[in-house]
C-alpha positions as CSV (number, residue, x, y, z in Angstrom):
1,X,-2.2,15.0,38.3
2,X,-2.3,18.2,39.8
3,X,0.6,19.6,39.4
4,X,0.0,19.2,35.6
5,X,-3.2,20.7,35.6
6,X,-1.3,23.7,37.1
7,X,1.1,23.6,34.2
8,X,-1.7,23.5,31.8
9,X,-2.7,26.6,34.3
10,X,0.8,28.8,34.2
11,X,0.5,27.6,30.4
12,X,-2.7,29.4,30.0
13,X,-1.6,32.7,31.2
14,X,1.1,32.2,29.3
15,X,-1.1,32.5,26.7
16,X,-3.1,34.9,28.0
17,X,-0.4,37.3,28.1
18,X,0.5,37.1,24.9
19,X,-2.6,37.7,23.4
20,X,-3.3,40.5,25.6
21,X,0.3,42.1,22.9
22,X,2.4,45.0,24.2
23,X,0.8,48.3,25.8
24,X,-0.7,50.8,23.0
25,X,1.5,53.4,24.7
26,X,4.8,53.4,25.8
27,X,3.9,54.8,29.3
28,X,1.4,52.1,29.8
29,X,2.8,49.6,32.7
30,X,3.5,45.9,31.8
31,X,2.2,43.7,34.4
32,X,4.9,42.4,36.6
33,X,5.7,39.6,39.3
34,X,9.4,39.7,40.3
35,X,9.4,37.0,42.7
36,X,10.0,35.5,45.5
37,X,7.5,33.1,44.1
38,X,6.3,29.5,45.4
39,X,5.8,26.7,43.6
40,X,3.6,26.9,40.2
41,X,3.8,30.8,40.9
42,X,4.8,32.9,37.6
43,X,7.1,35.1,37.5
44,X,6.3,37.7,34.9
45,X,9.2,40.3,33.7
46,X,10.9,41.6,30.9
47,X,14.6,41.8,30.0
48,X,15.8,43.8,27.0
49,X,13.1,43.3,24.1
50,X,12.2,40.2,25.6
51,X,9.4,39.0,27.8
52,X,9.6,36.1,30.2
53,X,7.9,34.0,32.1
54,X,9.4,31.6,34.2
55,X,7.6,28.8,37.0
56,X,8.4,26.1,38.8
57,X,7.5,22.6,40.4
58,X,9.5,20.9,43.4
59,X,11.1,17.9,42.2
60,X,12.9,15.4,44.6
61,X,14.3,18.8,46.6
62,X,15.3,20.5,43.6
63,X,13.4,23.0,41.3
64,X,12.0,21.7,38.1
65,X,12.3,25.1,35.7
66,X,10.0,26.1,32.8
67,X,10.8,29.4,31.2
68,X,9.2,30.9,27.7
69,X,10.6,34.0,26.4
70,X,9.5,36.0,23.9
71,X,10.4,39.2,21.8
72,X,7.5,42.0,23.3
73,X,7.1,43.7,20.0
74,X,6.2,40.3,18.3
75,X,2.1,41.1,18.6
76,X,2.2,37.5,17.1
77,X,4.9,36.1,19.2
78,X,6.3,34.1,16.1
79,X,9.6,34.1,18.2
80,X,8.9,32.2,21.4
81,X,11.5,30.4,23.2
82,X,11.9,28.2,26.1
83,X,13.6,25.9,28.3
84,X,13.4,23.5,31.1
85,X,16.0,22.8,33.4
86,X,16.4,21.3,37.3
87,X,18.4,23.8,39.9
88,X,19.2,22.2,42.5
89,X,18.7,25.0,46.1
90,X,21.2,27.7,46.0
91,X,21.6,27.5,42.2
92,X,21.1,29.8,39.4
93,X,20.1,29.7,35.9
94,X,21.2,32.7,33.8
95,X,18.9,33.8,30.5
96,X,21.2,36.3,27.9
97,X,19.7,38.3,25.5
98,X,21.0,40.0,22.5
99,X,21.1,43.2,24.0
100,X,23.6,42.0,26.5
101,X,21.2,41.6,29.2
102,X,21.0,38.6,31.8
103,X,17.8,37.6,34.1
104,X,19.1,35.2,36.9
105,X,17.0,33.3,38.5
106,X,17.8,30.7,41.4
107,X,16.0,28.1,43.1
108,X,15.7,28.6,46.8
109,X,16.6,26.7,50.2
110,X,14.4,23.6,50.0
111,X,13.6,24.4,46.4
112,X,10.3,26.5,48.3
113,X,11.1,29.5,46.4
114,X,12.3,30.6,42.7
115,X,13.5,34.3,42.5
116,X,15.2,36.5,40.9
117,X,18.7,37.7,41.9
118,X,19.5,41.3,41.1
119,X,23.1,41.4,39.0
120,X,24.7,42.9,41.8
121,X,24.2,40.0,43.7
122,X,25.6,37.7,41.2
123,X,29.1,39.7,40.8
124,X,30.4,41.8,43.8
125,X,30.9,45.6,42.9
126,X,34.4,45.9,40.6
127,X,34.3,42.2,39.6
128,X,32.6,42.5,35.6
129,X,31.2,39.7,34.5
130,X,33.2,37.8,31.7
């Protein structure tokens, strides 16, 4: 029970968020959390156009996955996506964009931690991704 009252919880700030719609200026800083997180932690970030927020639940050693992604300029976010997926430690799930831009994110040792992994990380300098 309680870890679905802290979905209902990541839910709400889900929701939250996107009421709060994008800054009035450009300059204006978007509230952030890139991670190392815990479990039922958000991470909050944006890739391209699109803002995500992506949490997790241990399951069985593994990390149970919820992202939502949305397009920031939507100030009615008629466009949100989302998935669920289960990494097991070590592994990585990889979220594309239009714009050709790629958030990794990848469950850590024990599934205690979901981050994200900067590109560079994820292919050695000289070796493009395909």
């Amino acid at each position: 029970m309680l870890s679905l009252s802290r979905t209902y919880a990541a839910a709400g700030a889900l929701v939250f968020l996107m009421a709060a719609g994008p800054p009035a200026h450009a300059d204006q800083h978007v509230v952030q959390n890139l991670g190392p997180v815990g479990p039922h932690e958000a991470i909050l970030t944006t890739v391209g156009n699109k803002s995500v927020i992506a949490f997790y639940s241990p399951d069985r050693g593994n990390c149970a996955v919820h992202v939502v992604e949305w397009n920031s300029t939507d100030v009615d976010a008629v466009s949100t996506a989302g998935f669920q997926t289960s990494l097991s430690p070590g592994q990585m799930a990889v979220i594309n964009t239009a714009e050709d831009r790629s958030l990794y994110l990848q469950c850590g040792e024990h599934a205690e931690s979901l981050a994200i992994v900067p590109t560079a990380k994820v292919f050695p300098v000289g070796t493009p991704p395909k």
